[in-house]
C-alpha positions as CSV (number, residue, x, y, z in Angstrom):
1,X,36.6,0.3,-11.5
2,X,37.8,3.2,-13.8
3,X,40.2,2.7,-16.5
4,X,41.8,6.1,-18.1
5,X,42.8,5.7,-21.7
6,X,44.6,8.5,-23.7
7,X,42.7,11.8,-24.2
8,X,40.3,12.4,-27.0
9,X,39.1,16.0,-28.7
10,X,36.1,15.9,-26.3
11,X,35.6,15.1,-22.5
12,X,34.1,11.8,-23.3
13,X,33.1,9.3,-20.3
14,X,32.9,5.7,-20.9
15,X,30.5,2.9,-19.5
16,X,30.8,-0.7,-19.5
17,X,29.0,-3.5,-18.0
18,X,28.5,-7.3,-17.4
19,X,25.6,-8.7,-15.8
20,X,28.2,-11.6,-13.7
21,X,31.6,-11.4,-12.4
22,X,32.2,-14.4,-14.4
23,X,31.3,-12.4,-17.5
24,X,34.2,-9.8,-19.0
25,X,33.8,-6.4,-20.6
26,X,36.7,-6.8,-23.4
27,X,34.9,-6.0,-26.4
28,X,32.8,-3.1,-24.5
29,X,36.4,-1.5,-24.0
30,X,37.8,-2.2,-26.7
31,X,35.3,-0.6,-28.6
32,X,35.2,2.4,-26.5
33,X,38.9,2.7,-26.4
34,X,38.9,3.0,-30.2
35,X,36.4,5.7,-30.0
36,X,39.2,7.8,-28.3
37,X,37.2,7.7,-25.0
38,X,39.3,9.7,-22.1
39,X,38.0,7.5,-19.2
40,X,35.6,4.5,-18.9
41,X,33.3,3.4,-15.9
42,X,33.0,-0.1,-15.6
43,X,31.5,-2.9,-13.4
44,X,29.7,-6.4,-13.3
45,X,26.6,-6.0,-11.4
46,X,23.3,-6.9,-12.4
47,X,21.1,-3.9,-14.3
48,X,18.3,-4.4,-11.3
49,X,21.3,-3.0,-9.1
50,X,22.1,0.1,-7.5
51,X,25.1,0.3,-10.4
52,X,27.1,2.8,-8.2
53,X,29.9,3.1,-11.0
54,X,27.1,4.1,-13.3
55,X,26.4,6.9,-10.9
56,X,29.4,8.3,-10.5
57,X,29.9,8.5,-14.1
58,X,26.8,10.6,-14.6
59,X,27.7,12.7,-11.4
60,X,31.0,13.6,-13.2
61,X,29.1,15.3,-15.8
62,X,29.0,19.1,-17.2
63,X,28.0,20.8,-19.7
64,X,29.6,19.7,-23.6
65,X,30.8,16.3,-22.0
66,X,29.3,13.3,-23.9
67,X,28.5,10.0,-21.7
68,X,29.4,6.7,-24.3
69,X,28.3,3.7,-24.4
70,X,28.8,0.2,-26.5
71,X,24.8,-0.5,-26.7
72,X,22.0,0.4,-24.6
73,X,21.2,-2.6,-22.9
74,X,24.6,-1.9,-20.9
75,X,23.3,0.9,-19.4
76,X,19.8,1.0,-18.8
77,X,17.6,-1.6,-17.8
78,X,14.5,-0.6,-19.7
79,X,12.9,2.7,-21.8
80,X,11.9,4.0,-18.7
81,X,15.3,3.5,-17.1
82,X,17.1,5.2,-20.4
83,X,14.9,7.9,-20.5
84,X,15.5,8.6,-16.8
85,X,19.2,8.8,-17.9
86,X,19.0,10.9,-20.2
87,X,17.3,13.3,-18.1
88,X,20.5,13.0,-15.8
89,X,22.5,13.5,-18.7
90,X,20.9,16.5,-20.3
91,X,20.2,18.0,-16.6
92,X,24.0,18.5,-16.4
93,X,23.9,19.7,-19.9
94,X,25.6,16.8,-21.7
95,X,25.1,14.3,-23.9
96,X,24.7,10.4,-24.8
97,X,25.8,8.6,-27.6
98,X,25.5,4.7,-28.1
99,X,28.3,3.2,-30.6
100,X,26.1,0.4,-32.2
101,X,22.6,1.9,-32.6
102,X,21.2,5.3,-33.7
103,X,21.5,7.0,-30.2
104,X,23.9,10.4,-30.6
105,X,22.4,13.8,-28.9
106,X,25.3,15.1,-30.0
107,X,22.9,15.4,-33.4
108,X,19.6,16.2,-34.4
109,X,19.1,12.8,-35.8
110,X,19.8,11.4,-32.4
111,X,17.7,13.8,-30.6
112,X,14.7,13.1,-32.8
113,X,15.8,9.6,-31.7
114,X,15.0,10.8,-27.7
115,X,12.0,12.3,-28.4
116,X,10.5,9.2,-30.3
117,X,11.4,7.3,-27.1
118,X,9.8,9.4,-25.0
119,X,6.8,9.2,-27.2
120,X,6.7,5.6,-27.2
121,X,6.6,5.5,-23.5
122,X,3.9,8.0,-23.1
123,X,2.0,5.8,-25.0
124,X,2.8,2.3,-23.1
125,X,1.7,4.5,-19.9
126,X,-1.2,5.5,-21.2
127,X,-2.4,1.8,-22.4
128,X,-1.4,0.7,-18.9
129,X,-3.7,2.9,-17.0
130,X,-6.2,2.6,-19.2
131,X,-6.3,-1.2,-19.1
132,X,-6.1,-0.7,-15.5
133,X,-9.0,1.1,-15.3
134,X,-11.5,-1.1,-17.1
135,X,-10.2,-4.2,-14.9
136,X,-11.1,-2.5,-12.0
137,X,-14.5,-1.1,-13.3
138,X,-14.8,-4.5,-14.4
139,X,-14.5,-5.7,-10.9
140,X,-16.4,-3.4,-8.8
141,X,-19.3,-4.2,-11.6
142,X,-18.6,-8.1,-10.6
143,X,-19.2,-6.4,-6.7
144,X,-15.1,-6.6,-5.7
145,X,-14.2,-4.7,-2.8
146,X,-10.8,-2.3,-3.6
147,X,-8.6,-1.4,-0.5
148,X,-7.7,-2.1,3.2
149,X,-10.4,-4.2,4.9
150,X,-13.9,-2.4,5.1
151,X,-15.0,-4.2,8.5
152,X,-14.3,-3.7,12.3
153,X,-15.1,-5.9,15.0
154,X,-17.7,-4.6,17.4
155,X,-15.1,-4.4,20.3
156,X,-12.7,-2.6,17.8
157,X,-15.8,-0.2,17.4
158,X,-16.1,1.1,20.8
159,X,-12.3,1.3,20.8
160,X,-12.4,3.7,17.8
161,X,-15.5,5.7,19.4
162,X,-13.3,5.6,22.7
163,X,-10.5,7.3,20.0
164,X,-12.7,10.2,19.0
165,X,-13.9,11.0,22.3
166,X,-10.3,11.3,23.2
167,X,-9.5,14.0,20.4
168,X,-7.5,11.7,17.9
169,X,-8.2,12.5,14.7
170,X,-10.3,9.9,11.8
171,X,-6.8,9.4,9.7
172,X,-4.8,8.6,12.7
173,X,-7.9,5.5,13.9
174,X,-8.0,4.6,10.5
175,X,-4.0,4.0,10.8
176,X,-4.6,2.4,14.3
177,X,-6.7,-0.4,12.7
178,X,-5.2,-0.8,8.9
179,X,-8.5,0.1,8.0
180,X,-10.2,2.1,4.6
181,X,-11.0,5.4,6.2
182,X,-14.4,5.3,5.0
183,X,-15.2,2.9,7.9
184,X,-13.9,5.1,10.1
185,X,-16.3,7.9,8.9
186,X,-19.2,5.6,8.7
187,X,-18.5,4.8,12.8
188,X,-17.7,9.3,13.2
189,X,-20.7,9.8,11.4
190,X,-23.3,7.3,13.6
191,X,-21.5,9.1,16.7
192,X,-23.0,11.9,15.4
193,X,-26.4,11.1,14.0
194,X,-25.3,11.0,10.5
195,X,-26.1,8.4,7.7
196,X,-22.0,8.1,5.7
197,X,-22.2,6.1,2.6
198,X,-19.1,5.4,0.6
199,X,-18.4,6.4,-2.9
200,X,-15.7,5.7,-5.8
201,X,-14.5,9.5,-6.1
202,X,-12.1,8.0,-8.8
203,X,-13.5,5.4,-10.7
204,X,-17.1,6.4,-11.0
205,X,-17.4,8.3,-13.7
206,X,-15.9,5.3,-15.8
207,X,-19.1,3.2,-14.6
């Protein structure tokens, strides 16, 4: 639902939202409205929606228009989901601007603002994969097994060496069964008089 208020100094766009439709978004208005917004996006849907009103709004934007906002946790569901609308945002050349927190592109402050945010999740990526990584260097040390099943059933064998012989390629069997395609090498390689071990390309220069 769009509502159009009278016309400000910029072409300002307006989001509100409510998690329930039992919930209202008077204040978010109200507090748009004052701030001269033009015309304000709203809806009650839940922020792990597809928030099509939300959409629309950014696909309205060009370059000087300014999407607002009453707080951030109305429009994005997390840092990663703010800084992937803000992206949209200055993508179409605009900008974002919260009314009760230290959020304005529309300033330097506010862009130093962004880029501290985009720092901050940088780092919470980085601390993720590298916690990650040493719980599964942990468990292949402890001799757990990563991955689609590592095992075929002799009749499953022949069927794959029955594959090969018919010209279908090692991803394609590996597909066929749900299989790690290292076990389909190991069954290409005894075809062919060859010893195939497996390896950890990725984690094993962490061990």
């Amino acid at each position: 639902m769009t509502f159009t208020f009278s016309q400000g100094t910029k072409m300002q766009y307006g989001y509100a939202r409510v998690s329930t439709k039992h919930q209202e978004t008077t204040v978010q208005l109200d507090a748009l409205q004052a701030a001269g917004i033009k015309k304000i996006y709203q809806e009650k849907a839940s922020s792990v929606g597809t928030r099509p009103q939300l959409q629309e709004c950014l696909a309205q934007l060009k370059p000087g228009d300014v999407l607002v906002f009453y707080k951030l946790d109305r429009v994005a569901r997390s840092l990663k989901d703010l800084l992937t609308i803000i992206e949209r945002v200055e993508a179409a050349g605009a900008c974002i601007r919260s009314l009760t927190e230290p959020l304005d592109t529309t300033s330097p402050m506010g862009s130093f603002v962004v880029q501290i945010l985009g720092a901050v999740a940088q780092l919470e990526r980085s601390i993720t994969r590298q916690r990650t990584i040493a719980g599964q260097v942990s468990a292949i040390k402890r001799g757990v097994v990563f991955g689609r099943p590592l095992h075929l059933t002799p009749e499953q064998h022949d069927e794959a060496r029955a594959m090969f012989r018919a010209g279908i390629n090692r991803n394609q069997v590996a597909r066929h069964f749900g299989v790690n395609r290292i076990v389909i090498e190991r069954i290409w390689a005894e075809m062919h008089g060859r010893k195939k071990t497996g390896t950890y390309p990725v984690l094993k220069d962490f061990m």
